[in-house]
Backbone and ligand atoms as CSV (ligand in chain L), in Angstrom:
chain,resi,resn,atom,element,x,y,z
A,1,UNK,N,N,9.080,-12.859,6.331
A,1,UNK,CA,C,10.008,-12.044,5.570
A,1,UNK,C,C,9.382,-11.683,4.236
A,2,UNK,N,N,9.334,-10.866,3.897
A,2,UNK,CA,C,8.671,-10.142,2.555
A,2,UNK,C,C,9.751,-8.643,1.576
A,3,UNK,N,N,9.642,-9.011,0.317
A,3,UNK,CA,C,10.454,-7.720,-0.253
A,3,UNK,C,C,9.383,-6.544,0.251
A,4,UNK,N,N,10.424,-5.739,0.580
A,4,UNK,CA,C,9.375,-4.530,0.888
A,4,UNK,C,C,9.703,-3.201,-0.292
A,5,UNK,N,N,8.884,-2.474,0.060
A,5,UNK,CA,C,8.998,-1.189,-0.860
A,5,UNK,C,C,10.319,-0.321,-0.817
A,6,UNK,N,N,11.236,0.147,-1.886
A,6,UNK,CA,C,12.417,1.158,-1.520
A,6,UNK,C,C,12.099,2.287,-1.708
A,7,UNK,N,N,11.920,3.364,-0.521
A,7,UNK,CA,C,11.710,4.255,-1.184
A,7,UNK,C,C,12.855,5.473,-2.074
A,8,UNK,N,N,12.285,6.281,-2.859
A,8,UNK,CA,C,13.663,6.809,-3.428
A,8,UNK,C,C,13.280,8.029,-3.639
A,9,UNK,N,N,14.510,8.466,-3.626
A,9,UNK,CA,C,15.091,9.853,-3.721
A,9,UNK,C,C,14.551,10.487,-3.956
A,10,UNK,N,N,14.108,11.667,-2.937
A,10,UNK,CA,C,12.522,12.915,-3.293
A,10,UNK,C,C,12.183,12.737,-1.822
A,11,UNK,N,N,11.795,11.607,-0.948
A,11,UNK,CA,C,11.355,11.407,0.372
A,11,UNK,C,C,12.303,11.887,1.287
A,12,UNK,N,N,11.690,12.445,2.130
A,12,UNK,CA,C,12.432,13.407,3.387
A,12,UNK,C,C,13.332,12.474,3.918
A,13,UNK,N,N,12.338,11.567,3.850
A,13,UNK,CA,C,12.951,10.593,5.182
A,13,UNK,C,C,14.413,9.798,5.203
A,14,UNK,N,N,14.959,9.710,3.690
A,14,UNK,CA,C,16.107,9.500,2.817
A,14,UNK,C,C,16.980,10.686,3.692
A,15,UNK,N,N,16.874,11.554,4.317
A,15,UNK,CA,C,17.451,12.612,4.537
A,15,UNK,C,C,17.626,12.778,6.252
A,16,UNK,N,N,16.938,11.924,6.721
A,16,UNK,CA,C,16.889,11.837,8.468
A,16,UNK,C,C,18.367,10.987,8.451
A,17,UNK,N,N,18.542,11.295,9.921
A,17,UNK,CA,C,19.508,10.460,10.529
A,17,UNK,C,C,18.835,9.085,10.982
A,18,UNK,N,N,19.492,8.377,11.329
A,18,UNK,CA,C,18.732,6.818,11.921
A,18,UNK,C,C,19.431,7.022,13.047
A,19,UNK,N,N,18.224,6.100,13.989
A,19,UNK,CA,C,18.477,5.903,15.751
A,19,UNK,C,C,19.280,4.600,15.842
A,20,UNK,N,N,20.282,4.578,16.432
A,20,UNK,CA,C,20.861,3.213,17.007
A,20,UNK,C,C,20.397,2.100,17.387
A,21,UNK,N,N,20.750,1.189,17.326
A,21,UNK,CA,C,19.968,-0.393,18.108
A,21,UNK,C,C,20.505,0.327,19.091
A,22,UNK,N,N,19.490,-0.350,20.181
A,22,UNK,CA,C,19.483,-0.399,21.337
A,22,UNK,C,C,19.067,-1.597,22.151
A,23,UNK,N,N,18.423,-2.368,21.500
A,23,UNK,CA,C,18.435,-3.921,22.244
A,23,UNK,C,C,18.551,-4.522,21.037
A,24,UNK,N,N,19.389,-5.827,21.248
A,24,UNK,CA,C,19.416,-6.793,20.221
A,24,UNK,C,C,18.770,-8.260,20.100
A,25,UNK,N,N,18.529,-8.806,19.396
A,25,UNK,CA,C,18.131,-10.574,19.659
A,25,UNK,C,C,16.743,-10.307,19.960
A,26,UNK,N,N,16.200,-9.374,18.730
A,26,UNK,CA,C,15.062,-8.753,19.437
A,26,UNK,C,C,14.211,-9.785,18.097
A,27,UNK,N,N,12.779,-10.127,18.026
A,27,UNK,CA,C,12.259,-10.490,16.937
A,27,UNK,C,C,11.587,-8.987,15.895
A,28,UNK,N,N,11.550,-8.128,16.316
A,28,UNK,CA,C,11.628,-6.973,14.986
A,28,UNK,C,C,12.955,-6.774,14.619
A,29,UNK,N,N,14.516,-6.754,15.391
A,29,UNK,CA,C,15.816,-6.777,14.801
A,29,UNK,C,C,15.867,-8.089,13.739
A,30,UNK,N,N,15.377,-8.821,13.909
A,30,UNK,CA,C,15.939,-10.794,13.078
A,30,UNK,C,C,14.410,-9.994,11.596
A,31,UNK,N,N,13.540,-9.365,11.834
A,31,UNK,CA,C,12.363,-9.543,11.378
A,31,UNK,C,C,13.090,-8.099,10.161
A,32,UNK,N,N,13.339,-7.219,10.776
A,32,UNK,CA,C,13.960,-6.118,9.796
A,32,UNK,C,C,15.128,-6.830,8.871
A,33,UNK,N,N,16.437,-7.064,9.801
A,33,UNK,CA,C,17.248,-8.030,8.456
A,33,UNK,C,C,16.973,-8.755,7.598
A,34,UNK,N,N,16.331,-9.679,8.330
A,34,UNK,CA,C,15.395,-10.657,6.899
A,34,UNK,C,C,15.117,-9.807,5.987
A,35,UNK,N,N,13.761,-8.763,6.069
A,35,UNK,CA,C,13.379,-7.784,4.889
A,35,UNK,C,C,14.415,-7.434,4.278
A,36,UNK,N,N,15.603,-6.613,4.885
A,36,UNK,CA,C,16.422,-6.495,4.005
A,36,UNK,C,C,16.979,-7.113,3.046
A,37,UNK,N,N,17.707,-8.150,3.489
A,37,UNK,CA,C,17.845,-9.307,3.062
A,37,UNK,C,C,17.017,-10.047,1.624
A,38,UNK,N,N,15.981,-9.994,1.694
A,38,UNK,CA,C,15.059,-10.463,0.790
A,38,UNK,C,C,14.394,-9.306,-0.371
A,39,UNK,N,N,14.561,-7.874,0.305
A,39,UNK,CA,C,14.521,-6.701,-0.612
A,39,UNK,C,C,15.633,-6.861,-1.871
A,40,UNK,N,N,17.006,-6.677,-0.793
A,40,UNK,CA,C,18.176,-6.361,-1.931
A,40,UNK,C,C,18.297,-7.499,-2.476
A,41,UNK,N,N,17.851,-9.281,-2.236
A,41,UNK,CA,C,17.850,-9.939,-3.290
A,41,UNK,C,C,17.188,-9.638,-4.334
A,42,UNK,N,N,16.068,-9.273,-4.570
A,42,UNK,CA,C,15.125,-8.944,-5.602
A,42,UNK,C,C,15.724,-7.824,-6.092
A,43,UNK,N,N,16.024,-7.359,-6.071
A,43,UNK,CA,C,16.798,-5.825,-6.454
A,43,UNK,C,C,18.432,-5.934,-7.297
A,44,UNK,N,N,19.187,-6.973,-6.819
A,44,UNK,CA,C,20.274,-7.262,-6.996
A,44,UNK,C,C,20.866,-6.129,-6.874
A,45,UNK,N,N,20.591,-5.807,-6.057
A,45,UNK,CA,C,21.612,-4.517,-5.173
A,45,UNK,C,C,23.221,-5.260,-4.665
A,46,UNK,N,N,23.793,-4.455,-3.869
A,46,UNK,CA,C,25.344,-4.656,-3.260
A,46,UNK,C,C,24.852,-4.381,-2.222
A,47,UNK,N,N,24.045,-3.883,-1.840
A,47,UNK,CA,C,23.470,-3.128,-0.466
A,47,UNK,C,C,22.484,-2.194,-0.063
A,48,UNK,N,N,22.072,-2.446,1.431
A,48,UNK,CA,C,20.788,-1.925,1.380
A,48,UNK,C,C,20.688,-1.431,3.095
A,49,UNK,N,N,20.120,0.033,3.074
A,49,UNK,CA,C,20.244,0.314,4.475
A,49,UNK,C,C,18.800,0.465,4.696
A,50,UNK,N,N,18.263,0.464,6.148
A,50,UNK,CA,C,16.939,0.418,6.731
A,50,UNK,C,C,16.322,1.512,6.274
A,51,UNK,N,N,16.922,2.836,6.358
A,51,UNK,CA,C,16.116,4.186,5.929
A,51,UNK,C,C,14.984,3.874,4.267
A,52,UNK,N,N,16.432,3.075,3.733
A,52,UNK,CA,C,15.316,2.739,2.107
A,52,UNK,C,C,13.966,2.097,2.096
A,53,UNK,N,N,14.186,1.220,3.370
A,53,UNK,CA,C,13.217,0.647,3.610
A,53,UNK,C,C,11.853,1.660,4.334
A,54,UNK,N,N,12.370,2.382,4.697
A,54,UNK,CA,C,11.531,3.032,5.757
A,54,UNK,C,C,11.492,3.124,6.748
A,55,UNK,N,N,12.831,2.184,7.065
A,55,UNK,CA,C,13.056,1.849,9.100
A,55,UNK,C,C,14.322,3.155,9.768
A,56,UNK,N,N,14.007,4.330,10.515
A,56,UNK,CA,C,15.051,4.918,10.612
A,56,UNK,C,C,16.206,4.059,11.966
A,57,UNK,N,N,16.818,2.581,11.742
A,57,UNK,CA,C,17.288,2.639,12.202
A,57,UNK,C,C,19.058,2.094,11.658
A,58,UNK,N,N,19.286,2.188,12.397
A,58,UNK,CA,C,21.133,1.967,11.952
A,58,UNK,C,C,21.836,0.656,11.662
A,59,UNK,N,N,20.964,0.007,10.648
A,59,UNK,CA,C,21.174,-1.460,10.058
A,59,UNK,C,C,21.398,-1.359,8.595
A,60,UNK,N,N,22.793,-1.991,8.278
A,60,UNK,CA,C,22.854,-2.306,6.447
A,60,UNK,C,C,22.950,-3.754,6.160
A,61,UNK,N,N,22.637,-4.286,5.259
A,61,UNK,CA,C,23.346,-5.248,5.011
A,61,UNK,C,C,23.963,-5.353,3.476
A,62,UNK,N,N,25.244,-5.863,3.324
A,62,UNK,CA,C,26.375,-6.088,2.421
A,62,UNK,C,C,25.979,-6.891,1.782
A,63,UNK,N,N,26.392,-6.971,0.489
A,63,UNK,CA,C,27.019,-8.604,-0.024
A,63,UNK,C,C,26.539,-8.593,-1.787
A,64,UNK,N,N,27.659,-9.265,-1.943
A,64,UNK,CA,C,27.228,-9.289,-3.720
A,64,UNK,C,C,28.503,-10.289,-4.276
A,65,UNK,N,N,27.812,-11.373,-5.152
A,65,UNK,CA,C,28.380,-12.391,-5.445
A,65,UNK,C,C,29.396,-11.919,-6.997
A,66,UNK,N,N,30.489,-11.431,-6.864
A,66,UNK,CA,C,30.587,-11.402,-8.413
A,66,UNK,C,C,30.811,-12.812,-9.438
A,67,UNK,N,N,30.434,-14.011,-8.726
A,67,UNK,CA,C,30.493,-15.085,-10.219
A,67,UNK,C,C,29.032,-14.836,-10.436
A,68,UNK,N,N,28.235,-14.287,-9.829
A,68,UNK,CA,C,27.163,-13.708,-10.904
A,68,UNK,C,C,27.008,-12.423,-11.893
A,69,UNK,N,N,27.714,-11.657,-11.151
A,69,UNK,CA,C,27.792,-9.936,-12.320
A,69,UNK,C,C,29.926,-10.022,-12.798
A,70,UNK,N,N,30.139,-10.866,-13.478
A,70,UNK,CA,C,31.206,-10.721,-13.855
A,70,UNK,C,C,31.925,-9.498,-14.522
A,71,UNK,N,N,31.162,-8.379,-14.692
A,71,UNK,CA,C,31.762,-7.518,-14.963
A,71,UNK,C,C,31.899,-6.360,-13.393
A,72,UNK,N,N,31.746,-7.080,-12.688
A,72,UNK,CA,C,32.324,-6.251,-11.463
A,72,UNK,C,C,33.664,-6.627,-11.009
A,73,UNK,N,N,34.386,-5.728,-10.456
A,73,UNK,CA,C,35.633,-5.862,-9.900
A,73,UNK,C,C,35.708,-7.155,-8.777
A,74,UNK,N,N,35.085,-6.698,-7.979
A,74,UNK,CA,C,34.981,-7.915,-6.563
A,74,UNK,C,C,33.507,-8.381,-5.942
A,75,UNK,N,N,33.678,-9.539,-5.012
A,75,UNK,CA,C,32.702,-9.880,-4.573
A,75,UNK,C,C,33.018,-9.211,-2.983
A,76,UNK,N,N,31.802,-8.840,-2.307
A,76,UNK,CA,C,31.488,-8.038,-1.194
A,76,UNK,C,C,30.894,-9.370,-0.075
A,77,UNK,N,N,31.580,-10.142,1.094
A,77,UNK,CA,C,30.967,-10.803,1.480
A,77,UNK,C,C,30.012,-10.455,2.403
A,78,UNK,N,N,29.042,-11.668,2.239
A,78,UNK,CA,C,27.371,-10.735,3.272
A,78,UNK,C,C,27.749,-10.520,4.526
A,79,UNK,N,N,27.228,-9.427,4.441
A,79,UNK,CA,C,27.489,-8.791,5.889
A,79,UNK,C,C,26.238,-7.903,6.920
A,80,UNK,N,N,26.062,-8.329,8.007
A,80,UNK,CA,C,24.910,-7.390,8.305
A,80,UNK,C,C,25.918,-6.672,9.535
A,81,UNK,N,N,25.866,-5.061,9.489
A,81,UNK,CA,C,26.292,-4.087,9.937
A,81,UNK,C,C,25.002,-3.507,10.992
A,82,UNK,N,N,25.573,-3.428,12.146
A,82,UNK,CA,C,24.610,-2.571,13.280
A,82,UNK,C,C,25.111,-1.710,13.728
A,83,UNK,N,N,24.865,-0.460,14.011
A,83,UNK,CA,C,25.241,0.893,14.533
A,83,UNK,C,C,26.973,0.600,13.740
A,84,UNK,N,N,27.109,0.624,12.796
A,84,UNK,CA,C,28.146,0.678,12.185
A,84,UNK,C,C,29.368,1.912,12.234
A,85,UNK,N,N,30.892,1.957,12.301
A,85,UNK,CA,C,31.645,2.776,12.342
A,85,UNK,C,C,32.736,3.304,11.641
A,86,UNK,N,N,32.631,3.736,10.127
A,86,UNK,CA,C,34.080,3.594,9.618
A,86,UNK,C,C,34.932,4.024,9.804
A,87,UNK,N,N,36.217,3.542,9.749
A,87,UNK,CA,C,37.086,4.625,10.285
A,87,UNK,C,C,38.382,4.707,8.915
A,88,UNK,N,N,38.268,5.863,8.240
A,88,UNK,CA,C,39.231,5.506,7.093
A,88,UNK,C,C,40.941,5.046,7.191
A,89,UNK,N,N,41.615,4.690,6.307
A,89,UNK,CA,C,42.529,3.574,6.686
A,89,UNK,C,C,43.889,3.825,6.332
A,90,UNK,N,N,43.368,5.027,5.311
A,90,UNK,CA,C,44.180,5.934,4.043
A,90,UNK,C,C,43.799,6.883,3.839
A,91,UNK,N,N,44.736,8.089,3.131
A,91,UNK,CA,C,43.843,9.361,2.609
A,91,UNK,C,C,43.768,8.872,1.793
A,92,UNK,N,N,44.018,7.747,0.762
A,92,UNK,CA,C,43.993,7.867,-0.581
A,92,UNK,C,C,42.330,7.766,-0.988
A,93,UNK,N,N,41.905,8.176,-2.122
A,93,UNK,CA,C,40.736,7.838,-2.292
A,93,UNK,C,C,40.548,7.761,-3.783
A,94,UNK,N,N,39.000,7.173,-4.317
A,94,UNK,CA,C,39.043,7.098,-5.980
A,94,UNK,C,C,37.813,7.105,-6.345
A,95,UNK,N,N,37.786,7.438,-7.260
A,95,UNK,CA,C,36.253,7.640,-7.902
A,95,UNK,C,C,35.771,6.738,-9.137
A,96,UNK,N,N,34.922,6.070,-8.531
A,96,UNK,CA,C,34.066,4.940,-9.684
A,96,UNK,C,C,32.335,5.147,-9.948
A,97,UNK,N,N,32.452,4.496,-10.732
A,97,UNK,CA,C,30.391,4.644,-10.776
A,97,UNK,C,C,29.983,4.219,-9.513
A,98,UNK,N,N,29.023,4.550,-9.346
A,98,UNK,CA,C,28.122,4.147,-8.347
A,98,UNK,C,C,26.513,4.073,-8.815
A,99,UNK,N,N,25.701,2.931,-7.806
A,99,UNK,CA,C,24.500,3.790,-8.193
A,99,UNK,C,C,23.371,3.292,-6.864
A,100,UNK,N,N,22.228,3.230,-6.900
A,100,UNK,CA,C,21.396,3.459,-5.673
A,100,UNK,C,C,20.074,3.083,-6.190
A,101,UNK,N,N,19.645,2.167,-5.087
A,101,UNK,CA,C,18.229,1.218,-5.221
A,101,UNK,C,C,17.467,2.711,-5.117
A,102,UNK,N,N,18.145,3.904,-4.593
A,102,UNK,CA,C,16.873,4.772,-4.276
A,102,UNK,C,C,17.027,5.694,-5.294
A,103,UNK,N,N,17.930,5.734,-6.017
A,103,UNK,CA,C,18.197,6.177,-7.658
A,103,UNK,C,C,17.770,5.358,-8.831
A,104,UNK,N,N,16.913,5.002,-8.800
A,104,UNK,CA,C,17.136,3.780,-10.086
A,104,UNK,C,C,17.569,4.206,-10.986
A,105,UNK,N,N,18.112,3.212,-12.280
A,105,UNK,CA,C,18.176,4.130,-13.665
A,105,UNK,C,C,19.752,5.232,-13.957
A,106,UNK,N,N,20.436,5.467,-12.438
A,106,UNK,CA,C,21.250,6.520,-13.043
A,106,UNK,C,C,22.233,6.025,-12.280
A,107,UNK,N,N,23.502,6.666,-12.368
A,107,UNK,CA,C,24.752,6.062,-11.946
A,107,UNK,C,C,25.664,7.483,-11.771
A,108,UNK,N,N,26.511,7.689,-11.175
A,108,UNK,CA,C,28.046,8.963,-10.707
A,108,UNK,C,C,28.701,8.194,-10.351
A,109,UNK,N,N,29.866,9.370,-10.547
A,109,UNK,CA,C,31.046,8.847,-10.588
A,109,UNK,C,C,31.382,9.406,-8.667
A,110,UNK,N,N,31.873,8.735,-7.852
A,110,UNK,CA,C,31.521,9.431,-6.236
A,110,UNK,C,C,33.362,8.672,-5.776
A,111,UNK,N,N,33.924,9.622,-4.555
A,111,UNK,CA,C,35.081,9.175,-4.663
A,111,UNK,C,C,34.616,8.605,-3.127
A,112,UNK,N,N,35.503,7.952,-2.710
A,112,UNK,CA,C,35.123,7.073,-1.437
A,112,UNK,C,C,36.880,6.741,-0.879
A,113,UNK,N,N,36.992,6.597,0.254
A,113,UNK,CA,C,38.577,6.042,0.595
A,113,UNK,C,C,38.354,4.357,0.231
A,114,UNK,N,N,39.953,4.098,0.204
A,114,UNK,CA,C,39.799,2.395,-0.682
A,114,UNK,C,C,40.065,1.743,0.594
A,115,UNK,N,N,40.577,2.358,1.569
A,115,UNK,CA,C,40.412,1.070,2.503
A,115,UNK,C,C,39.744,1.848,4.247
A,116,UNK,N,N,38.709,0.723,4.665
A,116,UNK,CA,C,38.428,1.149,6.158
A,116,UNK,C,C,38.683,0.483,6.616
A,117,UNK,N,N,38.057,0.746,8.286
A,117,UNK,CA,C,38.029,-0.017,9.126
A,117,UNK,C,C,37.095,0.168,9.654
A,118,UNK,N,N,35.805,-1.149,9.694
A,118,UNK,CA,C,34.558,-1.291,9.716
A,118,UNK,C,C,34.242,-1.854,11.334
A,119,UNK,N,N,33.381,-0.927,11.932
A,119,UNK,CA,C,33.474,-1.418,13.683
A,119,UNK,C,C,31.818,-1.178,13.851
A,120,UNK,N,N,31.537,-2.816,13.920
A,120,UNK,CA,C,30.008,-2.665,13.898
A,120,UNK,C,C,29.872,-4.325,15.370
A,121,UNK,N,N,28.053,-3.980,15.338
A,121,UNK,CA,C,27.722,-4.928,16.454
A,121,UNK,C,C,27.181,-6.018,15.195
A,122,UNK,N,N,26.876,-7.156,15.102
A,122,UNK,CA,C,26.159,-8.680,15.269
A,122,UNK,C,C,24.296,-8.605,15.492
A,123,UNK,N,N,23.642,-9.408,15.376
A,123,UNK,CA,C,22.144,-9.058,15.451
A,123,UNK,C,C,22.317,-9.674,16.821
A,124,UNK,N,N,23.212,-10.291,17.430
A,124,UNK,CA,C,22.888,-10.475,18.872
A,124,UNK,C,C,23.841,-9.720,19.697
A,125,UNK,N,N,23.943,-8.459,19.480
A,125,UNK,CA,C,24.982,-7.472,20.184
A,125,UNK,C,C,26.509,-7.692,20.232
A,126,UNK,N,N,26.896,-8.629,19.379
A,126,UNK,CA,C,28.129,-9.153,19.839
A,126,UNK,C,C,29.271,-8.023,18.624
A,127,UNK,N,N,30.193,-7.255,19.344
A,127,UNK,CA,C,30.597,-6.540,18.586
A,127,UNK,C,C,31.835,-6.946,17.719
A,128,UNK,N,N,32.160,-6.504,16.559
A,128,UNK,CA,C,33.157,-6.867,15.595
A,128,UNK,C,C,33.583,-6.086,14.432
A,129,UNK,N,N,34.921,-6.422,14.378
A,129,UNK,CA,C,35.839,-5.459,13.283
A,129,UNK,C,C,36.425,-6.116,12.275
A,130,UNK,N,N,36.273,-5.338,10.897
A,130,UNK,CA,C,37.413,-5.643,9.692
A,130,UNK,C,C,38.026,-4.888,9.083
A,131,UNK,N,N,38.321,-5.124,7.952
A,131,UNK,CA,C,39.037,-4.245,7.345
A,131,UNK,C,C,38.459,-4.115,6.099
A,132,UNK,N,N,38.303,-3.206,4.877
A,132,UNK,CA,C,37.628,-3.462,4.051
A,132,UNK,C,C,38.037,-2.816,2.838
A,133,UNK,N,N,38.785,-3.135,1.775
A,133,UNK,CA,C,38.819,-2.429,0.750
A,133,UNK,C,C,38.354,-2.531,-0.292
A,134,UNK,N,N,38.372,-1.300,-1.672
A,134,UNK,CA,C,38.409,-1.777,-2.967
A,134,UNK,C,C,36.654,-1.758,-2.868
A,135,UNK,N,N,35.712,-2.619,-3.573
A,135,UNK,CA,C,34.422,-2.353,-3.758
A,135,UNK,C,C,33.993,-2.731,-2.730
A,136,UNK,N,N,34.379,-3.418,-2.044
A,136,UNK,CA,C,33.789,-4.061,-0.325
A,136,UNK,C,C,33.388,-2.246,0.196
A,137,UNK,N,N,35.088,-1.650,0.260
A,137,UNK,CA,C,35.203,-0.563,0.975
A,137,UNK,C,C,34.077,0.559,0.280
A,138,UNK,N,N,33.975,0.704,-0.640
A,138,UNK,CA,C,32.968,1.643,-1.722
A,138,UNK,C,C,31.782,1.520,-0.959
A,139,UNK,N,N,31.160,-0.263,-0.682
A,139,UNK,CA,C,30.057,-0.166,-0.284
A,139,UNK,C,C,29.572,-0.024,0.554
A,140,UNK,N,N,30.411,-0.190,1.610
A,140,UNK,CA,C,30.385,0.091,3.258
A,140,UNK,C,C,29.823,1.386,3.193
A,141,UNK,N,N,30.852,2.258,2.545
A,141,UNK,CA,C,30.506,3.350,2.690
A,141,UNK,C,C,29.582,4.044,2.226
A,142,UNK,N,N,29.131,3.779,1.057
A,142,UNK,CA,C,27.909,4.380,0.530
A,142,UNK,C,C,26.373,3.918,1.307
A,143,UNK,N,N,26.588,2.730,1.973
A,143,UNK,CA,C,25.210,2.363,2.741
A,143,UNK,C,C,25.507,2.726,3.922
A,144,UNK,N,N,26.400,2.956,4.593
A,144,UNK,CA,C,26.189,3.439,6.131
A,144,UNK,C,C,26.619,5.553,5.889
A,145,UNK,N,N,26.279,5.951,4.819
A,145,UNK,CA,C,26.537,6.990,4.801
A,145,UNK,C,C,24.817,7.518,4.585
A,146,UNK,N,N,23.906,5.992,3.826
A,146,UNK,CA,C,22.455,6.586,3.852
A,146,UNK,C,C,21.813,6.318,5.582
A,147,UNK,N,N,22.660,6.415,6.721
A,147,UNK,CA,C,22.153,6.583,7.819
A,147,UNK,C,C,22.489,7.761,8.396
A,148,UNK,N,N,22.960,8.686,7.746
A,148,UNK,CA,C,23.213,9.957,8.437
A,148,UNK,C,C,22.146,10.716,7.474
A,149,UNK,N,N,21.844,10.038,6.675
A,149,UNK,CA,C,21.100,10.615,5.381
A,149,UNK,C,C,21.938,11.429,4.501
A,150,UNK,N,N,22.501,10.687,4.016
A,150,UNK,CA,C,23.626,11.319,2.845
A,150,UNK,C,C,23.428,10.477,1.724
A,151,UNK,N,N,22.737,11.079,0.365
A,151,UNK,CA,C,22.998,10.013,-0.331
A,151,UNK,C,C,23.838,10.441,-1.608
A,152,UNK,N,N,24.297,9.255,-2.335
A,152,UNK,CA,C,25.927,9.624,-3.190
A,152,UNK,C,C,26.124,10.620,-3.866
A,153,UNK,N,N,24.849,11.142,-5.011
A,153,UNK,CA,C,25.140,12.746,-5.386
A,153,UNK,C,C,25.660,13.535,-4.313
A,154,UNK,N,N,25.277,13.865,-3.258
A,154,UNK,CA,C,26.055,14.754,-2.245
A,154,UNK,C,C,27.490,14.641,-2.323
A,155,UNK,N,N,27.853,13.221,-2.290
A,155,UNK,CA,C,29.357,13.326,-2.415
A,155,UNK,C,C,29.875,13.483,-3.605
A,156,UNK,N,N,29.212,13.606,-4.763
A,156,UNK,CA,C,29.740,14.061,-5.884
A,156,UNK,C,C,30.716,15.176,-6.058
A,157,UNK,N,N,31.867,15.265,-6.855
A,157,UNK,CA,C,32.528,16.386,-6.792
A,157,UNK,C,C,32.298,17.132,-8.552
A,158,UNK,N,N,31.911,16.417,-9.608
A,158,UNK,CA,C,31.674,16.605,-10.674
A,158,UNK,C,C,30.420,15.796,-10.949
A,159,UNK,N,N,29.602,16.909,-11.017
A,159,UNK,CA,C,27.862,16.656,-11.922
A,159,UNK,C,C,27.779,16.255,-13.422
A,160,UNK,N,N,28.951,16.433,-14.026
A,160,UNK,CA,C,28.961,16.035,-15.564
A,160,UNK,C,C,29.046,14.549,-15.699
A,161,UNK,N,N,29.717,13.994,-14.423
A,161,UNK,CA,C,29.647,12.050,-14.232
A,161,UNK,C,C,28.358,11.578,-13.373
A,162,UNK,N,N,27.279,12.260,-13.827
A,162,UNK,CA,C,26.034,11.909,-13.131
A,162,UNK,C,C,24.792,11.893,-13.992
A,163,UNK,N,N,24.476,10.900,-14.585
A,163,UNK,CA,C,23.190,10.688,-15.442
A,163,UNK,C,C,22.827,9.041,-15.814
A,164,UNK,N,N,21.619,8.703,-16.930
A,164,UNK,CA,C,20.899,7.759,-16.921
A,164,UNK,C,C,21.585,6.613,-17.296
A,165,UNK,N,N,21.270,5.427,-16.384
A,165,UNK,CA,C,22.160,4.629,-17.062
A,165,UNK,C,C,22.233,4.638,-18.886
A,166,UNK,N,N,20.874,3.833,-19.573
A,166,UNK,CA,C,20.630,3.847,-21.149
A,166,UNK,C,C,21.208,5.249,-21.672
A,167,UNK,N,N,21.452,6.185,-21.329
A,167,UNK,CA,C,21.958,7.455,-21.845
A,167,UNK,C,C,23.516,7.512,-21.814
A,168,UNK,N,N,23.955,6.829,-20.787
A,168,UNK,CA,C,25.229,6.704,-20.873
A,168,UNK,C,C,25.809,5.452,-21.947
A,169,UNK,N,N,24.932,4.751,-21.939
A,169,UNK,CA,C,24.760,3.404,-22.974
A,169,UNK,C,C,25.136,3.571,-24.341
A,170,UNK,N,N,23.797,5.040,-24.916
A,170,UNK,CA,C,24.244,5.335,-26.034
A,170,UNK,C,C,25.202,5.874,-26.629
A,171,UNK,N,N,25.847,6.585,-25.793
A,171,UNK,CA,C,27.103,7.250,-26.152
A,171,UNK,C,C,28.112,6.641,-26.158
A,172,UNK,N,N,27.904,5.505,-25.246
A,172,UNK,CA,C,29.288,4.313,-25.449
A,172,UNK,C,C,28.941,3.683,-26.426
A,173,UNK,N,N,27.972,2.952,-27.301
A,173,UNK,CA,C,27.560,2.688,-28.540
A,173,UNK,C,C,27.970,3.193,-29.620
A,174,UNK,N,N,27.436,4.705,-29.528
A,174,UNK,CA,C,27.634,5.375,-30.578
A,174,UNK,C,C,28.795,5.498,-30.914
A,175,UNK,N,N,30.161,5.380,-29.609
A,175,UNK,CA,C,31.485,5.736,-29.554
A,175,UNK,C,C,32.057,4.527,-29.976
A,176,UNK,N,N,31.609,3.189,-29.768
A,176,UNK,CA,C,32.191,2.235,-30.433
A,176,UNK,C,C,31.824,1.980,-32.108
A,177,UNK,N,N,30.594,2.452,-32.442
A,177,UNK,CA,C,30.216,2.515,-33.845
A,177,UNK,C,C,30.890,3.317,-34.401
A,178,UNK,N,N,31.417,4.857,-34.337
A,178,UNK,CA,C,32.968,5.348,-34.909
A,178,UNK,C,C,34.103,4.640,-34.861
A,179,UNK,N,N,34.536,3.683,-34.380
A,179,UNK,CA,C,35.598,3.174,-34.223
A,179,UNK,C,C,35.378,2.383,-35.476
A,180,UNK,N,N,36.908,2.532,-36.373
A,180,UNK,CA,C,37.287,1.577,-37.910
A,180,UNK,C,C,36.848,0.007,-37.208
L,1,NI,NI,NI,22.122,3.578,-1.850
């Protein structure tokens, strides 16, 4: 298992669709998760789909502890997703920051539905469903949406909530330094 390279945003291949598992309990299926796995630790990502990696196939894996980033809303439990399916749960939907191992550096504001229903296989084919809302639901969706090759600017509906993180920094700075 090794961190591997992410690639980002500019590469075609960010833009392909991914092929389905098709056999499971395979040692390149256990050998790809791991990478993942050991990528988005180093990264402290929420999530990470195969395309970033370079693999076009239809694997994410979830998960993010919030008693470590306490300024996040929720914790996302680990999850590895195969040929994954959402199915939304609500029209309602909402828009929060987001941002992307294949974006570094910048963050949008992207609206997403708050609750699915997540219908994926197991690394040994065994298939299974949940339910998922709130930042769980955000992230589902933003990593199984980089397997159709969609990545979150696309779903942007306003470009004015899309720039550098430190740039957005200063202006919240500067905006608290006016304040009596
Ligand atoms: Ni991403």
């Amino acid at each position: 298992m090794s961190v591997q390279k992410i690639l980002k945003m500019g590469r075609q291949l960010l833009l392909e669709e991914s092929e389905p598992i098709t056999e499971f309990d395979t040692p390149e299926l256990h050998q790809l998760i791991a990478d993942l796995w050991e990528t988005m630790k180093a990264t402290d990502g929420a999530g990470l789909a195969a395309p970033q990696i370079g693999v076009l196939k239809r694997v994410v894996v979830l998960g993010y502890d919030k008693d470590y980033h306490p300024e996040n809303m929720d914790s996302v439990p680990a999850t590895v997703l195969i040929n994954p399916q959402l199915t939304p749960l609500t029209d309602e939907f909402d828009e929060r920051w987001e941002g992307c191992l294949s974006i570094p550096g910048m963050r949008g504001a992207v609206p997403r539905y708050t609750k699915v229903r997540i219908d994926a296989f197991d690394v040994f084919g065994k298939p299974f469903s949940r339910d998922a809302e709130g930042f769980y639901a955000r992230v589902a969706q933003h990593e199984c949406d980089h397997l159709d090759g969609i990545l979150y600017p696309m779903r942007m509906l306003d470009l004015d909530c899309f720039g550098f993180n430190d740039a957005f920094e200063e202006d919240e700075q500067a905006e608290r330094a006016a304040q009596p």
